[in-house]
N, C-alpha and C positions, 0 to 999 in steps of 0.2 A: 407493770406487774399486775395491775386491776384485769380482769377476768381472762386470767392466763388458767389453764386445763392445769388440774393435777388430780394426783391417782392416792387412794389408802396410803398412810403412814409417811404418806410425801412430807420433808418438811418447807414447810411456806414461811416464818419468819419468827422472829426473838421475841422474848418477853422486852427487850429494853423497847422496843419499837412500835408493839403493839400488843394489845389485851384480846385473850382467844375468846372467841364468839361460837357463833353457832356452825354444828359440826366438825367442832377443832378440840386438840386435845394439847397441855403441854406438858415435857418432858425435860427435868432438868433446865429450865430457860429457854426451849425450842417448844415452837408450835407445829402442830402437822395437822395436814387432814384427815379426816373421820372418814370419807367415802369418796368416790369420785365424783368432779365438779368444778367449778369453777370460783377462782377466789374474788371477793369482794371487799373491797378494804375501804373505811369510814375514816378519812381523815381529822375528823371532824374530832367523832369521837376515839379515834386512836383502837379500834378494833378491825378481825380480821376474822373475816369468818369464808364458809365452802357452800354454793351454793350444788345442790345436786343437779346432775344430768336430768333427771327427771323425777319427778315428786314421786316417795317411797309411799307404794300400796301394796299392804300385805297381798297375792292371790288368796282366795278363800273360794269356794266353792260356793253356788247356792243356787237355788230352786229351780229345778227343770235345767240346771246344764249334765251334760254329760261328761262321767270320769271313768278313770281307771283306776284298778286300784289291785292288791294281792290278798287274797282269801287266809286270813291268817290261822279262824278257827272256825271251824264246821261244829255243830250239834245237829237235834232231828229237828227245829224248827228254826233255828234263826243260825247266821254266821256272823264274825266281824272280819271287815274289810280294811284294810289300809289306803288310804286314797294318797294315791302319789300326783297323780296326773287331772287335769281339766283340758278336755278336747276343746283348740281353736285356742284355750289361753295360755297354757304353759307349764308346765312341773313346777309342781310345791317345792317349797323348801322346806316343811316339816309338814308331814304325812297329818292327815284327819282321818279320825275313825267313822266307820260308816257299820251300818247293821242289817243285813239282807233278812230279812223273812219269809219263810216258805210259800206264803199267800202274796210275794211277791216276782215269781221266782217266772209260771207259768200261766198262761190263763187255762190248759188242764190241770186237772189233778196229779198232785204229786204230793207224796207219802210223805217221805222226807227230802231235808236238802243233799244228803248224801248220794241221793238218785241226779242232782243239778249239776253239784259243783263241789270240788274236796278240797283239801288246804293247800297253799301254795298256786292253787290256779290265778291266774289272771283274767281279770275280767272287765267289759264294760259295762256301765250302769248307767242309770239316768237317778238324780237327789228326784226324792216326791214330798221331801218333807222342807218344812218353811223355818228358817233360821231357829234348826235346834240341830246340838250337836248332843251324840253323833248321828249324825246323817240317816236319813233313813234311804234306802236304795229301793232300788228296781230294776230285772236285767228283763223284763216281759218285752217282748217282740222281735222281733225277725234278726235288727242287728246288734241288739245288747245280748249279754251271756259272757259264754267263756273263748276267752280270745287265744289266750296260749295255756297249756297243763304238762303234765309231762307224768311218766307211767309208773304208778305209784309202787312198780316194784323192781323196776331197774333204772329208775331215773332217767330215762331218754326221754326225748319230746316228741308227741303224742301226735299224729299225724290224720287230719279228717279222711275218713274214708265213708260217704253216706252221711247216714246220721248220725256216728256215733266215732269214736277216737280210737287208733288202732297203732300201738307201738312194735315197730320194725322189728324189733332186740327180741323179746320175751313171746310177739306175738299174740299179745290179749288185746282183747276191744275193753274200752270203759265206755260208761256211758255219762253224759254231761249233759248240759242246756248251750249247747254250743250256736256261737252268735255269727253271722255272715260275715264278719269282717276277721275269719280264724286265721291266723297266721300262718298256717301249715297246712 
């Protein structure tokens, strides 16, 4: 039974037999495991515990990686961003906030961010700020910006044509800071 595989809520053994350890829970007189992993039993000491598949590290974003994330709310100089994604490491499991700034946006002049990027867009950034949350972003250069949007007045997705976004349906151009790597 020593480092046999089991899976969340599996039960692995009785309270009469053995005292739960680490990554174990018990219920009524039964032991189960906490996560997936492998069980390790102390005879010794009469415990039984789950050793994980592989050591639990939150992802967290940080400095100079690039994310994705969804533009939640637009004003004339800053947005906040949802960060779902880290490119090359994998989808969060719970979103970090990020905060674009207009003097981050282009290395031209630009009014406001209303002229960049509008709510609901998706976009790529690069973090420029060093372990403070929320995140400071930046979508400056060729392939960060906005990767997917969709047309702020009939909801279809927003198709590059040139330099600026141009939906099928209603037939309006928007214009954005659209990144090389635009979905459509």
């Amino acid at each position: 039974m020593n480092k046999k595989f089991v899976l969340p809520g599996e039960k692995i053994a009785v309270i009469e037999e053995f005292f739960p350890s680490l990554n174990t829970f018990k219920i009524d007189g039964d032991i189960f495991a906490k996560l997936a992993g492998f069980i390790n039993i102390s005879f010794k000491s009469r415990e039984i515990s789950v050793t994980p598949i592989s050591p639990i590290k939150p992802l967290i974003p940080r400095y100079n990686d690039i994310v994705y994330g969804i533009v939640s709310r637009v004003k004339e100089v800053i947005a906040t961003v949802n960060i779902f994604e880290i490119e090359g490491k994998g989808i969060l499991s719970n979103p970090f906030s990020g905060l674009l700034y207009v003097s981050y946006v282009s290395s031209y002049y630009i009014k406001d961010l209303f002229e960049a990027i509008r709510t609901g867009d998706i976009i790529r950034a690069r973090i420029i700020s060093k372990n403070r949350i929320p995140f400071i972003l930046s979508i400056k250069g060729r392939d960060n910006g906005v990767i997917y949007a969709r047309c702020p007045y009939c909801m279809r997705a927003l198709k590059k044509r040139g330099l600026n976004l141009f939906c099928s349906g209603c037939r309006k151009t928007s214009n954005r800071k659209i990144s090389s790597f635009y979905l459509l």
